[in-house]
C-alpha positions as CSV (number, residue, x, y, z in Angstrom):
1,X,-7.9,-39.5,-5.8
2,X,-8.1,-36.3,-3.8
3,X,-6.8,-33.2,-5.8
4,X,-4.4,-31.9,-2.9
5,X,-2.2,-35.1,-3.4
6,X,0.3,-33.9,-5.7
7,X,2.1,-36.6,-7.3
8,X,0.3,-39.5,-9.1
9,X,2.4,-42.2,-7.3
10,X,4.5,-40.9,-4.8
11,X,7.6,-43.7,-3.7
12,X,8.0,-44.0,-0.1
13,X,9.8,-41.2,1.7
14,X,12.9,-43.0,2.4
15,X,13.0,-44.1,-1.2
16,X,12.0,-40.7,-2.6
17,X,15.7,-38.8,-0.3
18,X,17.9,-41.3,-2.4
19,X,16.1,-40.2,-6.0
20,X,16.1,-36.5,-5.0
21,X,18.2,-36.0,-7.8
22,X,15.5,-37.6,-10.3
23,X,12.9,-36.9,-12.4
24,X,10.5,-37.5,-9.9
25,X,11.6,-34.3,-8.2
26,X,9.5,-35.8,-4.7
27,X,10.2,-34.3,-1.5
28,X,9.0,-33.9,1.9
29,X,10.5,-30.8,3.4
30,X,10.3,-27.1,1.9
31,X,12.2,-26.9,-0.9
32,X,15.1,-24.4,-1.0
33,X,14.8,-21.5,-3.3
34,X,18.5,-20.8,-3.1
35,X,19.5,-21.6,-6.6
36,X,15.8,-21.9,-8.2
37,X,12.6,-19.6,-8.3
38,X,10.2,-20.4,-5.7
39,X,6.6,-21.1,-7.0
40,X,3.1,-22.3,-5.2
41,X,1.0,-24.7,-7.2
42,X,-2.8,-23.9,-6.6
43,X,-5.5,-26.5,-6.4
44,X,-9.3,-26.5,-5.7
45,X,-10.6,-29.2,-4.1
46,X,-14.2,-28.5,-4.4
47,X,-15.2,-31.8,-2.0
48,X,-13.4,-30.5,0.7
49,X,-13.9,-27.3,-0.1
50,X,-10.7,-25.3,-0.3
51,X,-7.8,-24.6,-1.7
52,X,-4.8,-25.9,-1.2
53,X,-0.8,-24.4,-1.9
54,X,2.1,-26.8,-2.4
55,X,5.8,-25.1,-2.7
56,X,7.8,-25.9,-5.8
57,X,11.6,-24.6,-6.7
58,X,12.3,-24.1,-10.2
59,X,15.7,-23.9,-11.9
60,X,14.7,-22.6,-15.6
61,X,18.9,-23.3,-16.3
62,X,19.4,-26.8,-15.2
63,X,15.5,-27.7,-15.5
64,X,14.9,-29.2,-12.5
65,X,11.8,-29.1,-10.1
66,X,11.3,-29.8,-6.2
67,X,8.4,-30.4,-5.4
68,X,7.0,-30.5,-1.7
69,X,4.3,-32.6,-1.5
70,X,2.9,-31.2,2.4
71,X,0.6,-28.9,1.7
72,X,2.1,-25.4,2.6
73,X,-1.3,-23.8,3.3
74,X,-5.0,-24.7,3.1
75,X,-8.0,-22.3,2.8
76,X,-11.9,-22.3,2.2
77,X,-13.2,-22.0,-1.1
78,X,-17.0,-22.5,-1.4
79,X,-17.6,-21.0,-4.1
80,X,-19.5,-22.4,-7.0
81,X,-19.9,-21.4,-10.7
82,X,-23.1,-19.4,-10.0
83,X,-21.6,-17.5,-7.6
84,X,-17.6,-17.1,-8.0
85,X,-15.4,-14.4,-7.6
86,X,-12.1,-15.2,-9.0
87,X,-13.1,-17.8,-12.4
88,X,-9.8,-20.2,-12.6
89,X,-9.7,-21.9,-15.7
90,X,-9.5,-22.0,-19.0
91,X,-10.5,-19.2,-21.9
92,X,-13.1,-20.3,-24.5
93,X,-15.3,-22.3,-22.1
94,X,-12.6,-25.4,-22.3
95,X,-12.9,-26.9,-18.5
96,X,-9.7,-28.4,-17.1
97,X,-10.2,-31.0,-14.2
98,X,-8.4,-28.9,-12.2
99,X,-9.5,-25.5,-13.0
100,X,-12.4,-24.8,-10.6
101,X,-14.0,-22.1,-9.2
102,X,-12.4,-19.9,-6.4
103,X,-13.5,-16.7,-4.3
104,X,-9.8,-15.5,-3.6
105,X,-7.0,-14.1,-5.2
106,X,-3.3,-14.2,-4.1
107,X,0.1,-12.1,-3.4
108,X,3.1,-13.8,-2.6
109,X,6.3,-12.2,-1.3
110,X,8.0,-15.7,-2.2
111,X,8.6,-16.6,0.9
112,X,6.5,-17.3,4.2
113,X,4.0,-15.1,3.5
114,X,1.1,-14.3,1.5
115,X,-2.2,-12.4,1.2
116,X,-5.7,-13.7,0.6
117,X,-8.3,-11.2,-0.9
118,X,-11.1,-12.9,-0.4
119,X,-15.1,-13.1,0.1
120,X,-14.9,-16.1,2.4
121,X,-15.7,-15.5,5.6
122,X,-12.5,-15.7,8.8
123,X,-12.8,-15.3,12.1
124,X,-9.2,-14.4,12.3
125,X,-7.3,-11.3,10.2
126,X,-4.5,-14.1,10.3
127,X,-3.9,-17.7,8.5
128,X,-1.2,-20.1,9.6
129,X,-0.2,-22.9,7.9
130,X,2.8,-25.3,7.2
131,X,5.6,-22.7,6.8
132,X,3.4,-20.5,4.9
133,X,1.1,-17.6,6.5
134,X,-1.5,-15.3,5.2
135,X,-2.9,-12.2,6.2
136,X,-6.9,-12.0,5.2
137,X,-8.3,-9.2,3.2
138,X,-12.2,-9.3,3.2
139,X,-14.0,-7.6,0.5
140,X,-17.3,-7.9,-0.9
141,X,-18.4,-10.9,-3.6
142,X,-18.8,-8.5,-6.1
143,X,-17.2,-10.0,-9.3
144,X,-14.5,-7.7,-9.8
145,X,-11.5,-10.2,-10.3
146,X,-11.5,-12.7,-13.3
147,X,-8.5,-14.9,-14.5
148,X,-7.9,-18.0,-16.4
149,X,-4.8,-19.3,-15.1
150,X,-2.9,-16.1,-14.4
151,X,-4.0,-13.6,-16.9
152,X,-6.0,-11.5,-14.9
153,X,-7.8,-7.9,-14.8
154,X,-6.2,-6.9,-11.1
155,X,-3.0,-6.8,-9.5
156,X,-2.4,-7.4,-5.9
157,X,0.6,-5.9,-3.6
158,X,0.8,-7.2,0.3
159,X,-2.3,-4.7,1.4
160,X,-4.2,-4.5,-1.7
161,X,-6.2,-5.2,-4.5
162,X,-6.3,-3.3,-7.6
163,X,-8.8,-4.3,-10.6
164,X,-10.7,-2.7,-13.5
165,X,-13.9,-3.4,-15.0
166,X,-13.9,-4.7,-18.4
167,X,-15.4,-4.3,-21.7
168,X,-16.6,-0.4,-21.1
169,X,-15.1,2.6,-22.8
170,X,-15.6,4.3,-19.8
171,X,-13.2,2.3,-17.4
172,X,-13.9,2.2,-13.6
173,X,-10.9,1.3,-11.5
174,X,-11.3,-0.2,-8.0
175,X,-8.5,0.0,-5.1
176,X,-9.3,-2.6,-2.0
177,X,-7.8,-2.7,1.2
178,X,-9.1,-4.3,4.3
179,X,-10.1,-0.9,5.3
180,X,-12.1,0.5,2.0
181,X,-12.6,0.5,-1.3
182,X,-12.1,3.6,-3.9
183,X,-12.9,3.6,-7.1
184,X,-11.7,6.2,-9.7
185,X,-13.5,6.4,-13.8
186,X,-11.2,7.3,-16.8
187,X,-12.0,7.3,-20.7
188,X,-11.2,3.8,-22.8
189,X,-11.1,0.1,-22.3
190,X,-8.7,-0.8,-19.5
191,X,-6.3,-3.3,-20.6
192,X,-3.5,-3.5,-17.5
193,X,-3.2,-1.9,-14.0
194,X,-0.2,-1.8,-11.9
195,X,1.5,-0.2,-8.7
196,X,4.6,1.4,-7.9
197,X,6.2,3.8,-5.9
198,X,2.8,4.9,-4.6
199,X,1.6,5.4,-8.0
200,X,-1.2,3.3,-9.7
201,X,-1.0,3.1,-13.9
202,X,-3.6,2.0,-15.8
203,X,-3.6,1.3,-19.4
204,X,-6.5,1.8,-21.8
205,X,-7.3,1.4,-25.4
206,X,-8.9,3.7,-26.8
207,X,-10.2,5.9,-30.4
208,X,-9.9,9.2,-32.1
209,X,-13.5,10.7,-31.3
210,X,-14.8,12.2,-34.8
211,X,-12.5,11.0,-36.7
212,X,-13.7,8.5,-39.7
213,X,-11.6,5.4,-39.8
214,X,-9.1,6.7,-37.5
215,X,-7.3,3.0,-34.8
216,X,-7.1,2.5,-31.5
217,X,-4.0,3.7,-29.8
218,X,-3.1,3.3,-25.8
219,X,-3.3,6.0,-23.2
220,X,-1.6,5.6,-19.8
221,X,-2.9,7.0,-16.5
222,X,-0.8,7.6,-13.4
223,X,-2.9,8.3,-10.2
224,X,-1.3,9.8,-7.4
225,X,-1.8,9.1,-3.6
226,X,-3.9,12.4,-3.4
227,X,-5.7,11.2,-6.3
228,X,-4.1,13.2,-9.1
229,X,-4.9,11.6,-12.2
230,X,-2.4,12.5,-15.1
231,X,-2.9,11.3,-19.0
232,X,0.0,10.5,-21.8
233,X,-0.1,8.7,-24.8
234,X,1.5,6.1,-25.7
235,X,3.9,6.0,-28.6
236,X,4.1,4.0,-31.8
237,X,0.9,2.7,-30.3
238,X,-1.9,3.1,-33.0
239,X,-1.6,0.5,-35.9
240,X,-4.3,0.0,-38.6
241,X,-6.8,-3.0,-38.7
242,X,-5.1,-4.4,-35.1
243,X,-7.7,-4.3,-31.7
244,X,-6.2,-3.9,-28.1
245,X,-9.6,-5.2,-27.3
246,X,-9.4,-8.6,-29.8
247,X,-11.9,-11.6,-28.7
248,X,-8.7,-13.3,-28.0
249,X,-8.7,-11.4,-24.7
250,X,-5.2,-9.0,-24.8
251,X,-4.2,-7.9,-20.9
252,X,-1.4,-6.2,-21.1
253,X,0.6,-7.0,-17.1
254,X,2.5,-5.0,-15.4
255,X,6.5,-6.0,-14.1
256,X,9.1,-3.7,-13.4
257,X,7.3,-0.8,-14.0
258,X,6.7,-1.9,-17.5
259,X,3.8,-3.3,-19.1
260,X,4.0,-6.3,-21.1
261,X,2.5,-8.9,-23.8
262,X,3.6,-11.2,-25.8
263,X,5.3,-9.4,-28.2
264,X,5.7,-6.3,-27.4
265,X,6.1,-3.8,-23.9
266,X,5.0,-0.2,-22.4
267,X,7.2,1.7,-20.0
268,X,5.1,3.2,-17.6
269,X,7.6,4.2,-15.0
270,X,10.0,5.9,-16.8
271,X,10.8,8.5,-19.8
272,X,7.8,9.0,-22.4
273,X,5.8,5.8,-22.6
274,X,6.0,3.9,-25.5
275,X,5.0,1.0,-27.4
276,X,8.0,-1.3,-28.0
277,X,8.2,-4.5,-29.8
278,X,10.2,-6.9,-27.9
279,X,12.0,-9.6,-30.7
280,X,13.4,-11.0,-27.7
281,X,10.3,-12.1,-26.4
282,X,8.8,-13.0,-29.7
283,X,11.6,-15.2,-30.6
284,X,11.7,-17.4,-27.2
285,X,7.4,-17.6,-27.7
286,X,8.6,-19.0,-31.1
287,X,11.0,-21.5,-29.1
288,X,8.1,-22.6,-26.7
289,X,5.4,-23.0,-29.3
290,X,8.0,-25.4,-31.5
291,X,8.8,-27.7,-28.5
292,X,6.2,-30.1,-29.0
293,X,3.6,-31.6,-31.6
294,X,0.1,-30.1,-29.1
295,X,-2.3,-28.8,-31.8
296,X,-2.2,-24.6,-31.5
297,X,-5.0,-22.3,-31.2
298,X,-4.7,-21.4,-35.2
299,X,-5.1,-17.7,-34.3
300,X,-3.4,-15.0,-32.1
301,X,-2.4,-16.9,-28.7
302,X,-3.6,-14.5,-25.6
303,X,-0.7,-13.2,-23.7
304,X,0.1,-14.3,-20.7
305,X,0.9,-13.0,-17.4
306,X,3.9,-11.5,-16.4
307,X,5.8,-10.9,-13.5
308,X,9.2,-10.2,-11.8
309,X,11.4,-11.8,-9.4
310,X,14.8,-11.1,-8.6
311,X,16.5,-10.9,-12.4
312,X,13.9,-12.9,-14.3
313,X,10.8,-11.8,-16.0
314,X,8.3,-14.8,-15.9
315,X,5.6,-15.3,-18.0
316,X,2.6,-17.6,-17.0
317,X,-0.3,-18.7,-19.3
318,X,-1.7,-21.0,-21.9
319,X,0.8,-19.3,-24.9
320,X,0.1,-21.6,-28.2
321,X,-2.5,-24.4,-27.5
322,X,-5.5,-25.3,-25.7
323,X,-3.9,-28.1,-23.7
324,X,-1.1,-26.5,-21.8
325,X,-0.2,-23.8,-19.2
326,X,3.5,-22.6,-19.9
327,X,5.7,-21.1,-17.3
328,X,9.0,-19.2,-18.6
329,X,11.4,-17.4,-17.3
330,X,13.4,-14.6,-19.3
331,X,16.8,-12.4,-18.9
332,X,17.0,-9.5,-20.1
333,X,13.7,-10.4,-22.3
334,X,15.8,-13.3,-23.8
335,X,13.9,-17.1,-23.0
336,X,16.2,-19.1,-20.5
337,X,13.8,-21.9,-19.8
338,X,10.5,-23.2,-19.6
339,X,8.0,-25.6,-18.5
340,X,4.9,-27.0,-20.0
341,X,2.3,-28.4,-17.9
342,X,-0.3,-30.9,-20.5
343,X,-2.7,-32.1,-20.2
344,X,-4.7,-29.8,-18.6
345,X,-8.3,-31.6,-19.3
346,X,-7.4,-34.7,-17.6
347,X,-6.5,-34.9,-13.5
348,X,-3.0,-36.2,-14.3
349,X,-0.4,-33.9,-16.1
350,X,3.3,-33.8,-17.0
351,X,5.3,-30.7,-15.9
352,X,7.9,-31.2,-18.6
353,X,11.2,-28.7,-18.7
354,X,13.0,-27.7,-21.5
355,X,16.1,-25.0,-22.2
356,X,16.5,-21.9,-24.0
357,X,16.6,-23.7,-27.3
358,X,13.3,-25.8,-26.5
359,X,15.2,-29.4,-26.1
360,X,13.5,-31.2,-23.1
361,X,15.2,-31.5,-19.9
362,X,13.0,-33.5,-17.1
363,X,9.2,-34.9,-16.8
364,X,7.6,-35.0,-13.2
365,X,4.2,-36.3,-12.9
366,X,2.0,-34.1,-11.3
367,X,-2.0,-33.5,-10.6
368,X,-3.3,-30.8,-12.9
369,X,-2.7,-27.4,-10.7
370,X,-5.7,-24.8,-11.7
371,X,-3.0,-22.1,-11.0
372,X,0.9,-21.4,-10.6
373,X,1.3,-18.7,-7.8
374,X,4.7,-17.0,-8.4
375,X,6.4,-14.2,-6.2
376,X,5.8,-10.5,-7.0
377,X,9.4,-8.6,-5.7
């Protein structure tokens, strides 16, 4: 069965209109986003080589899923594990069926257009597909963009592409647009980047020089448009016998002018940045982690990536186990709803729902995406 067919088996259209209201969530025009948040599920089809988008509307209240099963926009991907540029898959070496290779990273303004950073080759600037169109950023095939799922070591806006190298104490930041690429060096171990108001942050881990046991603590950068680089540090930020730079891979992703994980959040935009624990989130990370029996990791889970759309912050990644890729939306930091996708090693998957309180809502059965594209406003 070809990966870009979404649902296992799909009822006749005809038959599909009078369940629409179903679990199967099946549909054949572009869902509407209206009352839902709009989401592309991403898969690699490595026969035909490319990727392909389908649109999804998610209502993390009433837990329901439309599902579009026309592909919204296809594009090349020949890359190939000796020679990829954006990794989708799994931390720790665990290969999901769907979670192939891919030379292009994504922005999505959540509706009809998108961008494509990518080192494919286009003959066109432009892309058009089925309601959905891209503009094509070319850069080179260095390896500068790595992600499993949607944790990631860049950040993309509509024009570019901003990404850090890792593992260094001396960070080197890249900026790509279609037209160059700059690249600034700052002191520590670059755990986040993010944009805003013309402004690029970065946040680094980093420790005392000289000073015998002393921990790591967080600086934040701000570069300017002229290139202005200014340093603060962060608040409440150094604790003892803790690593921002643990094996269990901690990327700290930038929403709102904030930078979050798990359990815990920097203000970059605002005031005096400072490391805040977040209960909020902690608690509905609890709630997600307790809704089912899937064995967990038996350490410290990596954070996810998060982003924000309209009055939600969403978090996307694998948050408690192995075998599932959680989507949930927050509040005002509190949990509203969730979905787990699981299995993720097999090419067949349930997207389950559940509410706030972790009680399951709907099951659709899907092919295992290798990512979940969602909206940056």
């Amino acid at each position: 069965m070809k990966k870009s067919v979404i649902v296992r088996k799909c009822v006749p259209f005809f038959l599909c209109c009078l369940l629409a209201l179903s679990v199967l969530g099946c549909s054949s025009g572009t869902p509407s986003s209206a009352e839902g948040i709009p989401l592309l599920l991403r898969y690699t089809d490595s026969t035909q080589h490319e990727d392909k988008l389908l649109r999804m509307t998610w209502n993390p209240e009433k837990g329901t899923a439309d599902i579009d099963m026309n592909a919204a926009l296809s594009f090349k991907n020949t890359a190939t594990k000796l020679d990829f540029w954006v990794p989708l898959g799994l931390q720790y070496g665990v290969a999901a069926e769907g979670a192939l290779p891919s030379n292009t990273a994504i922005y999505w303004n959540g509706a009809d257009k998108i961008t494509l950073f990518t080192s494919e080759e286009y003959s066109s600037e432009k892309l058009q597909g089925n309601g959905l169109s891209a503009d094509i950023v070319t850069v080179s095939a260095t390896p500068l963009c790595k992600q499993y799922f949607n944790a990631a070591n860049c950040y993309t806006t509509s024009t570019t592409l901003y990404s850090f190298k890792e593992g260094s104490p001396i960070s080197t930041i890249y900026e790509i647009t279609s037209a160059e690429a700059k690249t600034t060096t700052l002191q520590g171990f670059t755990i986040g980047i993010g944009k805003s108001d013309e402004k690029t942050y970065v946040l680094t881990s980093t420790i005392g020089e000289g000073i015998p046991g002393s921990s790591e603590y967080l600086l934040l950068y701000t570069i300017d448009p002229t290139g202005s680089i200014s340093q603060q540090t962060v608040q409440n930020s150094k604790f003892e016998n803790f690593s921002y730079r643990s094996d269990n891979g901690v990327w700290a992703t930038f929403a709102n002018g904030t930078f979050y994980t798990t359990r815990a959040k920097v203000n970059a935009t605002s005031g005096t940045p400072k490391y805040t624990q977040v209960q909020s989130l902690i608690d509905g990370f609890q709630v997600i982690s307790s809704a089912t029996a899937l064995e967990p990791f038996g350490y410290a889970a990596p954070s996810p990536a998060f982003y924000a759309y309209k009055n939600y912050l969403l978090a996307i990644g694998q948050t408690f186990s192995f075998d599932e890729l959680t989507v949930a939306a927050f509040k005002n930091e509190k949990l509203v709803g969730f979905i787990l996708i699981t299995p993720l090693d097999k090419l067949e998957a349930n997207l389950v729902t559940y509410d706030a309180t972790g009680k399951q809502l709907n099951t659709y059965s899907i092919q295992t995406p290798a990512q979940v594209v969602v909206p940056q406003s």
